[in-house]
Structures are given as C-alpha cells and as structure tokens.
C-alpha positions as a Markdown table, in Angstrom:
| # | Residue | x | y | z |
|---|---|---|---|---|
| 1 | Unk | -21.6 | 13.8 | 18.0 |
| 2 | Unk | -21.5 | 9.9 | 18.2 |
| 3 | Unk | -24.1 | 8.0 | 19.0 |
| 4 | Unk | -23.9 | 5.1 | 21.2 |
| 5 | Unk | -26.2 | 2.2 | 20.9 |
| 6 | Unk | -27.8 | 0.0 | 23.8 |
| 7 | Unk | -30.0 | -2.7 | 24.1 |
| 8 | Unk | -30.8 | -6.0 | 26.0 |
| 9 | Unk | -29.0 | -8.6 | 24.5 |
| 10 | Unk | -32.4 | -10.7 | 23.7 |
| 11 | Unk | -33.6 | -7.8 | 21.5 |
| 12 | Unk | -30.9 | -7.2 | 19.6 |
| 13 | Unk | -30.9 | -6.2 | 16.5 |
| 14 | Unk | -27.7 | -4.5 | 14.8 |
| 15 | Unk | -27.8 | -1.1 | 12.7 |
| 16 | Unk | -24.4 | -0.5 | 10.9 |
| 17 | Unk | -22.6 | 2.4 | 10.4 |
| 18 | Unk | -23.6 | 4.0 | 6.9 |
| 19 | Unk | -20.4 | 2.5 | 5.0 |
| 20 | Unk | -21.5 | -0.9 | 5.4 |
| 21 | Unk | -24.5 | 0.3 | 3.5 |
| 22 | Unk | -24.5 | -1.0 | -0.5 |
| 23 | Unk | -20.8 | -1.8 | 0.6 |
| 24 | Unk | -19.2 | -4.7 | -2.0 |
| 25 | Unk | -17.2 | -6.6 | 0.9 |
| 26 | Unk | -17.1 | -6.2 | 4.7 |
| 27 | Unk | -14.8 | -6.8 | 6.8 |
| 28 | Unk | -16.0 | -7.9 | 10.8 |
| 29 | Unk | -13.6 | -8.9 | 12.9 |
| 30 | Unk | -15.3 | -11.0 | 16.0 |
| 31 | Unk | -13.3 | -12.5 | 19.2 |
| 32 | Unk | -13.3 | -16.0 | 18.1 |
| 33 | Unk | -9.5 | -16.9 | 19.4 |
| 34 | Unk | -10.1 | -19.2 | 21.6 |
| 35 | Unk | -11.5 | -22.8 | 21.4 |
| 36 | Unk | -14.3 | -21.8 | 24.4 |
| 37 | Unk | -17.7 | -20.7 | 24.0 |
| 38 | Unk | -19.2 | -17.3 | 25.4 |
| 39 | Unk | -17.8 | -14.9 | 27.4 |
| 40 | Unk | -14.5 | -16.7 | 26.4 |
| 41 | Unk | -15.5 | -15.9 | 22.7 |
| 42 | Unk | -18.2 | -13.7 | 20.6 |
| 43 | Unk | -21.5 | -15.4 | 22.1 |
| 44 | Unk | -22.8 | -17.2 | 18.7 |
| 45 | Unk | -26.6 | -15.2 | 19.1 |
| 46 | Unk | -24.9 | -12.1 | 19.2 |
| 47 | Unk | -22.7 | -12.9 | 15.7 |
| 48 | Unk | -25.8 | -14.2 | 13.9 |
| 49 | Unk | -27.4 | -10.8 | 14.7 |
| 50 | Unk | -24.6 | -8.5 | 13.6 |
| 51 | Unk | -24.0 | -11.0 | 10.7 |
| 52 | Unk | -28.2 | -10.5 | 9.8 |
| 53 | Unk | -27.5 | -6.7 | 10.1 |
| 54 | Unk | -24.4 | -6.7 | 7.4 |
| 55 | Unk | -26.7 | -8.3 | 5.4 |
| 56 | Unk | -29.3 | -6.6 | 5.5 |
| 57 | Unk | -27.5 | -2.9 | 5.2 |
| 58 | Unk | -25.9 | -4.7 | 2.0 |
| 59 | Unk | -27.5 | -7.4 | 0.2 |
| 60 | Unk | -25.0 | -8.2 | -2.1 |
| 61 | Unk | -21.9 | -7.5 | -0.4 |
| 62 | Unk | -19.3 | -9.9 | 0.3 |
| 63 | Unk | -18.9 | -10.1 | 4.4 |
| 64 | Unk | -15.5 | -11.1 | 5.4 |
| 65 | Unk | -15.0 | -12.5 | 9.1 |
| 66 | Unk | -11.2 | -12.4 | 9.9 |
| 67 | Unk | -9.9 | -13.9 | 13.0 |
| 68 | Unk | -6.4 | -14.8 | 14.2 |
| 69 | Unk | -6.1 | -17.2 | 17.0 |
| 70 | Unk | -4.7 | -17.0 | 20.5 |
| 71 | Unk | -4.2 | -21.0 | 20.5 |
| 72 | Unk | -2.6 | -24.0 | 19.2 |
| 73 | Unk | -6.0 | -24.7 | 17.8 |
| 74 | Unk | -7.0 | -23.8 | 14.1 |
| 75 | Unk | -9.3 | -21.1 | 13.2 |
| 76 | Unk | -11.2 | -24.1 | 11.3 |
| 77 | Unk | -11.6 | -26.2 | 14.2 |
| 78 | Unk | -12.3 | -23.3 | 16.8 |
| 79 | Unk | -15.1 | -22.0 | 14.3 |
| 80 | Unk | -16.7 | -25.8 | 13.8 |
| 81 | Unk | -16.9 | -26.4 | 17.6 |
| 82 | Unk | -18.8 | -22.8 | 18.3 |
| 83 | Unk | -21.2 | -23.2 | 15.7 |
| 84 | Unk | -19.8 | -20.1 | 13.5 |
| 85 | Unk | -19.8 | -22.2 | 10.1 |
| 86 | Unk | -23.9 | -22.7 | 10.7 |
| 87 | Unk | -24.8 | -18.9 | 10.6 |
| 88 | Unk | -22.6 | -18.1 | 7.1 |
| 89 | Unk | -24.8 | -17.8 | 3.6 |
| 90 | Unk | -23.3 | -17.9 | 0.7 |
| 91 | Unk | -21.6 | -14.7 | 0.4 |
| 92 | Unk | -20.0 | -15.0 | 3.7 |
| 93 | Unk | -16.4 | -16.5 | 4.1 |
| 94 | Unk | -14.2 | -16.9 | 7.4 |
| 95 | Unk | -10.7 | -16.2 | 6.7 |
| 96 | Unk | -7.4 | -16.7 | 9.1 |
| 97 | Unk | -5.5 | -13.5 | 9.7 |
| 98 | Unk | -2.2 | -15.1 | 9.6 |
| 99 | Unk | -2.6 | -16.4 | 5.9 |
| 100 | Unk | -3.9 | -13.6 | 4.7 |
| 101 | Unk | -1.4 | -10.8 | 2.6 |
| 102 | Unk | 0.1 | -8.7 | 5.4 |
| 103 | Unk | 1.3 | -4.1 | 4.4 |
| 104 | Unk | 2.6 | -2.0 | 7.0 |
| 105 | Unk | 0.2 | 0.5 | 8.1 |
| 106 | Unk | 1.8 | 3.7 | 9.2 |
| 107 | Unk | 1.3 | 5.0 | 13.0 |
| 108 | Unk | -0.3 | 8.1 | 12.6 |
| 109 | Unk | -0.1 | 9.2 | 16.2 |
| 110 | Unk | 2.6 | 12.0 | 16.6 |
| 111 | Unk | 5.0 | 10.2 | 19.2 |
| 112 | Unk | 4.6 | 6.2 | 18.5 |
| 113 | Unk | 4.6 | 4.4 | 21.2 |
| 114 | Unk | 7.3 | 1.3 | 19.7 |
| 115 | Unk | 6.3 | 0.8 | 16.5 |
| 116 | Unk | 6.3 | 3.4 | 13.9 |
| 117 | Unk | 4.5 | 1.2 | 12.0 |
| 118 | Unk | 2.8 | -2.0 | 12.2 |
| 119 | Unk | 1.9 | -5.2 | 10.2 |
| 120 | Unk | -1.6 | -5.9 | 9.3 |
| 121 | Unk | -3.3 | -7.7 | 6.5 |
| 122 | Unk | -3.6 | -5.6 | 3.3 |
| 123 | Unk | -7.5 | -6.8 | 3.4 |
| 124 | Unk | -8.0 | -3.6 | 5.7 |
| 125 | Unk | -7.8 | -1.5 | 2.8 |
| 126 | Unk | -9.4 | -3.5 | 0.5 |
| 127 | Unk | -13.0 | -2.9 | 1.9 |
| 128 | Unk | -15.8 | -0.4 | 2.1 |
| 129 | Unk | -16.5 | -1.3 | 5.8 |
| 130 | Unk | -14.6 | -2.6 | 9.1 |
| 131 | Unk | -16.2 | -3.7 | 12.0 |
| 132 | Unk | -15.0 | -4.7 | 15.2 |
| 133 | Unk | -17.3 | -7.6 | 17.4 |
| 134 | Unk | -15.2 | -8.0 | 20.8 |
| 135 | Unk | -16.2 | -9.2 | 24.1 |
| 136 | Unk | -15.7 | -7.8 | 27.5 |
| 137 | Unk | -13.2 | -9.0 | 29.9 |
| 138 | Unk | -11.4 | -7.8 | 32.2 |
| 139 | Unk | -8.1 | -9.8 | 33.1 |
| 140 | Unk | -4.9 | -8.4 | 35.6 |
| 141 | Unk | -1.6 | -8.1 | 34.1 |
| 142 | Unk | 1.4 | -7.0 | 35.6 |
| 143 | Unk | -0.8 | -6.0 | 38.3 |
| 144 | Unk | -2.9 | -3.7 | 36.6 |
| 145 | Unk | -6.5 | -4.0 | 35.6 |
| 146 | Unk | -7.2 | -4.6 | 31.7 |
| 147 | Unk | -10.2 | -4.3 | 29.9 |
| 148 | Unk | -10.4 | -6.1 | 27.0 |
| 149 | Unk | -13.3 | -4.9 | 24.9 |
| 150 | Unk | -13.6 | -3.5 | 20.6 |
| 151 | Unk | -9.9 | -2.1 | 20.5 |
| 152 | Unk | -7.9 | -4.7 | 22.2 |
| 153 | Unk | -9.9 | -7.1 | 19.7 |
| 154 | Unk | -8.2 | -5.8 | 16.9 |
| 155 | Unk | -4.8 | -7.8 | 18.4 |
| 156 | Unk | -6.0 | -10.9 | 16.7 |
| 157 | Unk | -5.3 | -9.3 | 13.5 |
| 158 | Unk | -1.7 | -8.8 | 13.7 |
| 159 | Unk | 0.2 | -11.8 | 12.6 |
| 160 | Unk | 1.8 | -13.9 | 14.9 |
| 161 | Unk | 4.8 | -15.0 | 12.4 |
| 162 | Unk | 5.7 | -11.2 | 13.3 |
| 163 | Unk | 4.7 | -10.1 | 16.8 |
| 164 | Unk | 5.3 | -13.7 | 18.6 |
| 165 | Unk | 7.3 | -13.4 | 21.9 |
| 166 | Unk | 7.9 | -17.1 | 23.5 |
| 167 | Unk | 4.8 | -18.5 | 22.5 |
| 168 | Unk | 4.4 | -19.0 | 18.7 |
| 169 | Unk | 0.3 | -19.0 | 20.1 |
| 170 | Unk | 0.5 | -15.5 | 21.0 |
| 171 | Unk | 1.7 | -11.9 | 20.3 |
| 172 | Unk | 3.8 | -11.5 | 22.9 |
| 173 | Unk | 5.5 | -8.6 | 21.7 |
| 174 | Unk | 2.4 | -6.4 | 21.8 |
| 175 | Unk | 2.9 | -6.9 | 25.4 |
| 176 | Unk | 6.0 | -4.7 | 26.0 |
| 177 | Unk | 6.2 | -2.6 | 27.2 |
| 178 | Unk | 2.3 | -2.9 | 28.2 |
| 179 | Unk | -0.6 | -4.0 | 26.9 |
| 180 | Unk | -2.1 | -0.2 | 27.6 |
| 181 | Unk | 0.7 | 1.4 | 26.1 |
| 182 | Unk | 0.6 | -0.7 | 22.5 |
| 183 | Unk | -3.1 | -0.1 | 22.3 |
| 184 | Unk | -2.6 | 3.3 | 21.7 |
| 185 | Unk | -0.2 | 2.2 | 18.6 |
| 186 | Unk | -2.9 | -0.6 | 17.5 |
| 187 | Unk | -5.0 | 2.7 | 17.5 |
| 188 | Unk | -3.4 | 5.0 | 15.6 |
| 189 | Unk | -2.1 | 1.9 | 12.9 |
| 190 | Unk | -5.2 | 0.3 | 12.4 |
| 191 | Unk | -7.9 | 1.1 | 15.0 |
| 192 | Unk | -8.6 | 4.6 | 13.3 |
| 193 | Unk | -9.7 | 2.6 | 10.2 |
| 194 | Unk | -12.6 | 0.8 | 11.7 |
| 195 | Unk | -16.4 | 1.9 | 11.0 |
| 196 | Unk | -17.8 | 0.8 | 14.0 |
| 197 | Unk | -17.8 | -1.6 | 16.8 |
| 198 | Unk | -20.0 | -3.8 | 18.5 |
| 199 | Unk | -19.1 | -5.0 | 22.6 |
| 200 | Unk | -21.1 | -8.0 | 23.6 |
| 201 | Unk | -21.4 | -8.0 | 27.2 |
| 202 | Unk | -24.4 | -10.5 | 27.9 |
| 203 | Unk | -21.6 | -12.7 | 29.6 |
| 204 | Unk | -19.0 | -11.0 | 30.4 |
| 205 | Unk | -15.7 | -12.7 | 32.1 |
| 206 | Unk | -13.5 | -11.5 | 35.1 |
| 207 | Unk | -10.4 | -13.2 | 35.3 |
| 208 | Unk | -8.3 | -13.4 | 38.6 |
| 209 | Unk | -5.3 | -13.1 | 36.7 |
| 210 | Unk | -3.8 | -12.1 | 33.3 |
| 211 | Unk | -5.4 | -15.2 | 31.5 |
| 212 | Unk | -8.7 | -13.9 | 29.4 |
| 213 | Unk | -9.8 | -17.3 | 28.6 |
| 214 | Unk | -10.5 | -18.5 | 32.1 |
| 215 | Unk | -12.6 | -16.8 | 35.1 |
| 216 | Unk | -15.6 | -15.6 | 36.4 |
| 217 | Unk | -18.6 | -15.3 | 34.2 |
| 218 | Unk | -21.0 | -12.4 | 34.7 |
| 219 | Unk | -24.1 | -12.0 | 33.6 |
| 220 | Unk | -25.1 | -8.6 | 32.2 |
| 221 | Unk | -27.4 | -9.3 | 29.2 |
| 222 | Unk | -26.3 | -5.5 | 27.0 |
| 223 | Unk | -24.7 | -5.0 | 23.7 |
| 224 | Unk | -23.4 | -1.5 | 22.6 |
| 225 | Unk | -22.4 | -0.5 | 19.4 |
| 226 | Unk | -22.1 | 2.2 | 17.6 |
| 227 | Unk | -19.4 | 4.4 | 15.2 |
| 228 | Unk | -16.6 | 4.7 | 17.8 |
| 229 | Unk | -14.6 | 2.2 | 18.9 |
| 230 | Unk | -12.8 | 4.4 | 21.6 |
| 231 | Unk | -17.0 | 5.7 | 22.7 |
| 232 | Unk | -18.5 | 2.0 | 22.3 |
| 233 | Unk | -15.9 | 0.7 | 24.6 |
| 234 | Unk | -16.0 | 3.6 | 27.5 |
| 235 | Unk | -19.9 | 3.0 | 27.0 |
| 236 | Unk | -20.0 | -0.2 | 28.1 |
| 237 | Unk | -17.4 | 0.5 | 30.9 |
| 238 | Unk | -19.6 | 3.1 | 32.6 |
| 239 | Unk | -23.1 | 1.2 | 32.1 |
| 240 | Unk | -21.4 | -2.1 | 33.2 |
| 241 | Unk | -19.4 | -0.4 | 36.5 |
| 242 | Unk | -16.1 | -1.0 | 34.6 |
| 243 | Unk | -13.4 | 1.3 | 35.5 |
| 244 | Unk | -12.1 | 3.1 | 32.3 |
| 245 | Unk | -9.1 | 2.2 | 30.8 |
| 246 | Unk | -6.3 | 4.7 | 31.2 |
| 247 | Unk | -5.6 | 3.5 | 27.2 |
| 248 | Unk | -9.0 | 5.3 | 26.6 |
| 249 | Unk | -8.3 | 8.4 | 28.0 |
| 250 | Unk | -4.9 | 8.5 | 26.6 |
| 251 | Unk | -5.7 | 7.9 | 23.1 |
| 252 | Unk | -8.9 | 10.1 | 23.2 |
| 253 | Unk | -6.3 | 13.3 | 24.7 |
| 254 | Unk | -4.1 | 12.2 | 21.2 |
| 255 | Unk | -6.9 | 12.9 | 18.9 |
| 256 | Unk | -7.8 | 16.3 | 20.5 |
C-alpha cells in the first residue's frame, strides 16, 4: 500500500523514497519554468528542504535538478532571479532539459493515446532515483478544469525543439488533442519511471483561464509527498477540495 505524506509546509522535512538512498546521482525535477516566484514556481523553502533530504538519504550522490522552460527566458536567468543557485553544494548541478541528450521512451500503455513513443532526455535512465517537485494550480483550458500538480510537471522535460506547436516557448503539441488525454501518454512514457513526488501547495494558484503563470494565489500551507505520483497528486486534491482529475482516474483504471 502507498503511503502518502503530509505536513505543514513550515515543518517540513522531506523523507525519500528508499532508491534515493546511497543512490550515485539523482535526478529532481522541480517547476521552475517560469521567471515568477511561488505559486508560479517551486516556492524556494520547499526546494531547500527536498534538496536537504536528497542529501541527507545520500551523502555522496550526485543530485541533478533538470528543468525545461515555459518562456523566452533562460533556465540560467530564471534560476538566478528565484534564488535556486544559493541552495546548491557542491555536488549539486542545475541542468536545461533541452540541451541535454534526448532517447525515445516507449509508451507502455496498451492503446497510446498519440504517441507510441515519446522524446525524453536519456538522463532518465542514467540514475538511481527520479523525483518529481511540482506545484499546484489549477488553470481552465478548452473549458475544462486542469490541475496541474507532480505528473503534468514532468511536461518540462520533453524538449521543445520536438513537441513545439506555434510558440517555440512552449510544447504545444502536448496539447492536442488535450492536455488530460497526453498525460496519460507522459504517464506511461516517462511518468512510470519516477520514485516519488513531492506537491507543494503552501501557495497554491487558481487561474481564471488557461494561463498557469498568472492568477489567484491561495494560501494552504501543506506539502505531500510520497512514492506515487498518480496517489501524491489525488492526495492533495482531496485534502485541498480540488476536484480530481479525470487523467487520474483514467490512468489509475490502465494500470489495473
């Protein structure tokens, strides 16, 4: 049975999954694609704590943060201006998902939704742990509700060069036919793979329309974590009085 994790975002302290302990490198993979602070982006408090906890479950490993951006603006200079550089030791490295060595993972689901296989950098395989850092946000697109919370953060590692639409910024084609519908292909390409995920939800943005770096900030002051991404997400839904996202139920109903 998985155990979900909850606590007030001011007590915080992160326990990993068991791969990420005496792991050589970890990968964490934290909503950082946009140039705005918290609940925009991973709040920086909430980082430095799952950052303390990698590093404590594994001294020596090499810890990874892999991010690719939702806007004209670098990696770099989105990392400077929220203070991400200031909570890195030595053995830490921030790296842009778009540079990085891209395979093709394999959808493992039995009907694929569009893509029988997807793009994602080779790193994923290249580590003893993944780890998924998202926020929560719930934006309106095509006049349905999305929640935006560990799985849909996993978008920002899917390189833009291949999944762009109009805007070179964004993956527009991980929009069609919905956003709902490809989640359930980032799931079974690269979303099965992850060890654990973290949600922080001590802001947490409402946006009026589809845009999920602009909106209402709410404050809820909870983190949840645990070994499911799928569990960690629907966790925070039900505590936070989130709908559920259909995607969840779907992709749960696949794996049955």
């Amino acid at each position: 049975m998985t155990t979900i994790n909850q606590a007030a975002a001011a007590n915080f302290i992160y326990r990993p999954p068991a791969s990420a302990h005496n792991a050589r490198r970890i990968l964490l993979k934290p909503n950082l694609g946009y140039p705005k602070p918290a609940p925009v982006t991973v709040s920086m408090p909430i980082l430095q704590a799952v950052l303390q906890g990698l590093r404590a479950a594994s001294p020596q490993a090499e810890i990874l943060i892999v991010e690719g951006v939702c806007s004209p603006v670098s990696l770099v200079d989105i990392a400077a201006k929220l203070g991400v550089y200031q909570l890195l030791d030595e053995g830490m490295q921030l790296l842009d998902a778009d540079d990085l060595p891209i395979i093709e993972y394999p959808n493992t689901a039995k009907q694929p939704i569009r893509y029988e296989t997807m793009w994602a950098p080779a790193l994923l395989q290249e580590v003893d742990c993944r780890i998924s850092l998202g926020t929560l946000k719930r934006t309106t697109l095509k006049g349905e509700l999305l929640i935006s919370a560990s799985l849909k953060n996993l978008y920002g590692l899917f390189p833009r060069a291949k999944y762009k639409a109009r805007s070179r910024n964004s993956r527009g084609q991980l929009h069609r036919p919905s956003v709902p519908a490809i989640l359930q292909d980032v799931y079974f390409s690269i979303g099965h793979l992850f060890d654990g995920a973290v949600v922080d939800a001590d802001q947490r943005l409402v946006s009026s329309d589809w845009q999920p770096d602009r909106g209402q900030t709410i404050q809820s002051g909870q983190v949840f974590w645990g070994d499911s991404l799928l569990e960690v997400d629907r966790r925070a839904c039900q505590v936070l009085g989130e709908a559920i996202p259909n995607y969840l139920e779907t992709i749960q109903k696949l794996l049955c």
